[in-house]
C-alpha positions as CSV (number, residue, x, y, z in Angstrom):
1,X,42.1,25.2,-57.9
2,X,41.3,26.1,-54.2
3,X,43.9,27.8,-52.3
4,X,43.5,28.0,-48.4
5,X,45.7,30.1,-46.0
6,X,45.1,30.2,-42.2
7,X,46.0,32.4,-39.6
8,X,45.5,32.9,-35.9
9,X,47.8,30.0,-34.3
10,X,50.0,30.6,-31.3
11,X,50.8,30.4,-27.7
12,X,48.0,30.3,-24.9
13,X,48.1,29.0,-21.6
14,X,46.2,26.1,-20.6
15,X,41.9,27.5,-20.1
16,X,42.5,29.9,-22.4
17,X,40.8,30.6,-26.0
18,X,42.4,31.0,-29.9
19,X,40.4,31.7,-33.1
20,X,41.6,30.4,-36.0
21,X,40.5,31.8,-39.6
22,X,40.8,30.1,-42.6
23,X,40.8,32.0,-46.7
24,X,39.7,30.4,-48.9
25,X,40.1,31.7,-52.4
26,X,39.5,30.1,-56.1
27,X,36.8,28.3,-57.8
28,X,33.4,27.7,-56.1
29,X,35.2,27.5,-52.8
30,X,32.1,28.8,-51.2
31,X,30.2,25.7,-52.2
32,X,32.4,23.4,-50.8
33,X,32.3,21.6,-47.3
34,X,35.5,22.9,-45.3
35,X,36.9,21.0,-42.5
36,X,39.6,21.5,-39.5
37,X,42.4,18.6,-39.0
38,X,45.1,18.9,-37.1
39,X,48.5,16.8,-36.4
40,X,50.5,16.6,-32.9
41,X,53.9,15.6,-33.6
42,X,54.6,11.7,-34.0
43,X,50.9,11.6,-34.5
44,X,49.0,10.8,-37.1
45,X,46.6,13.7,-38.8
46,X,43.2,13.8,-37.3
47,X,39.6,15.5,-37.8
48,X,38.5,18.1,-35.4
49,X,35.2,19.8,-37.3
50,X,33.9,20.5,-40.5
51,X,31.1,22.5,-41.7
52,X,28.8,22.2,-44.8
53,X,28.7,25.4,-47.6
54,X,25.3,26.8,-46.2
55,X,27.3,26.4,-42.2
56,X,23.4,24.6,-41.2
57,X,25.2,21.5,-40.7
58,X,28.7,20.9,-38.3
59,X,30.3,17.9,-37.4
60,X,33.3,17.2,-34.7
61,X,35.6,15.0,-32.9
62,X,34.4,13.8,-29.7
63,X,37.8,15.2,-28.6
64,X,36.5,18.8,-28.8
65,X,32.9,18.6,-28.6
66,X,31.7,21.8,-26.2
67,X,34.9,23.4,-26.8
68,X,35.8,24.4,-30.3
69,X,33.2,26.0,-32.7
70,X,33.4,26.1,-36.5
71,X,31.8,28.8,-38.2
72,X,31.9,30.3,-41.8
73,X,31.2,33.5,-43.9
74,X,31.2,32.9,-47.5
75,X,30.7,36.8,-48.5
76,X,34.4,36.6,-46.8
77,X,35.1,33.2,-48.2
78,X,36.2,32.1,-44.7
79,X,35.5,29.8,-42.2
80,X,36.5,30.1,-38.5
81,X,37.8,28.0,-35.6
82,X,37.0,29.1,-32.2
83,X,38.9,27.2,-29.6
84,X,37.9,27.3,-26.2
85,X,39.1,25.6,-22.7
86,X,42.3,24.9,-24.5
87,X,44.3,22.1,-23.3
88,X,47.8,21.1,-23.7
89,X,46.7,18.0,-25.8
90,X,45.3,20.9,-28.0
91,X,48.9,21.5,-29.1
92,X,49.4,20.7,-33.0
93,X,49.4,22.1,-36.6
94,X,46.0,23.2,-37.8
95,X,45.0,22.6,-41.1
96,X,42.5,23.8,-42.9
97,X,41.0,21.7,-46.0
98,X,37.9,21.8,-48.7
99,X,36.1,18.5,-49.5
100,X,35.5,20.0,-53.4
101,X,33.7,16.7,-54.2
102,X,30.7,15.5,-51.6
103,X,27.2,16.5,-52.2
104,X,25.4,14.9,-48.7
105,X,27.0,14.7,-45.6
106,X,30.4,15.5,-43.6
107,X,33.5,13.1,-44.3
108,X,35.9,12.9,-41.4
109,X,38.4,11.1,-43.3
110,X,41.3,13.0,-44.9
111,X,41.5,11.1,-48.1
112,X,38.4,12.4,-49.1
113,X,39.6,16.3,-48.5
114,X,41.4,17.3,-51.5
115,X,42.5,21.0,-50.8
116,X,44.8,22.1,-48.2
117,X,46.6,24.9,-46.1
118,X,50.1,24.9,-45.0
119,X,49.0,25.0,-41.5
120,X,49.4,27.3,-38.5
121,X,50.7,26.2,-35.1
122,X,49.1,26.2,-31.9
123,X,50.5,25.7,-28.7
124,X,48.7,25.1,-25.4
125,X,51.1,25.4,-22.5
126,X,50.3,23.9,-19.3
């Protein structure tokens, strides 16, 4: 089991910048490719960025490209979201989630991620 708790949601005006940080705990979780979605209400879940275990490979929606940044530290077992030039179409939960299972390459769909956080909310006001 992989458990994965986020933190670092909240309130920003519109232009401004949130981090987002990401736990991961449990077996090999470290070895596994861990990915951003996010989910605006009456909207379906959707990829923003993922990043392989070594971090020398990222992926993102188009959506964010030149905005948001995903990092990781797996001496901390964490992997980080910084979001930049926020806007208010921004606003949704962010989840966190592992893909325990894929050996070559960056999924973006959300079937094939099989851990997941309870979420944190961000906010971009206008």
């Amino acid at each position: 089991q992989v458990q994965l708790v986020e933190s670092g949601g909240g309130l920003v005006q519109a232009g401004g910048s949130l981090r987002l940080s990401c736990a991961a705990s449990g077996r090999t979780s470290s070895r596994y490719t861990l990915g951003w979605f996010r989910q605006a209400p009456v909207k379906e879940r959707e990829f923003v960025a993922a990043i392989i275990w070594s971090g020398s490979r990222t992926r993102y929606a188009d959506s964010v490209k030149g905005r948001f940044t995903i990092s990781r530290d797996n001496a901390k077992n964490t992997v980080y979201l910084q979001m930049n030039s926020l806007k208010p179409e921004d606003t949704a939960v962010y989840y966190c989630a592992a893909d325990s299972e894929r050996l070559i390459g960056i999924s973006t769909n959300i079937l094939d991620y099989d851990y997941w956080g309870q979420g944190t909310q961000v906010t971009v006001s206008s």
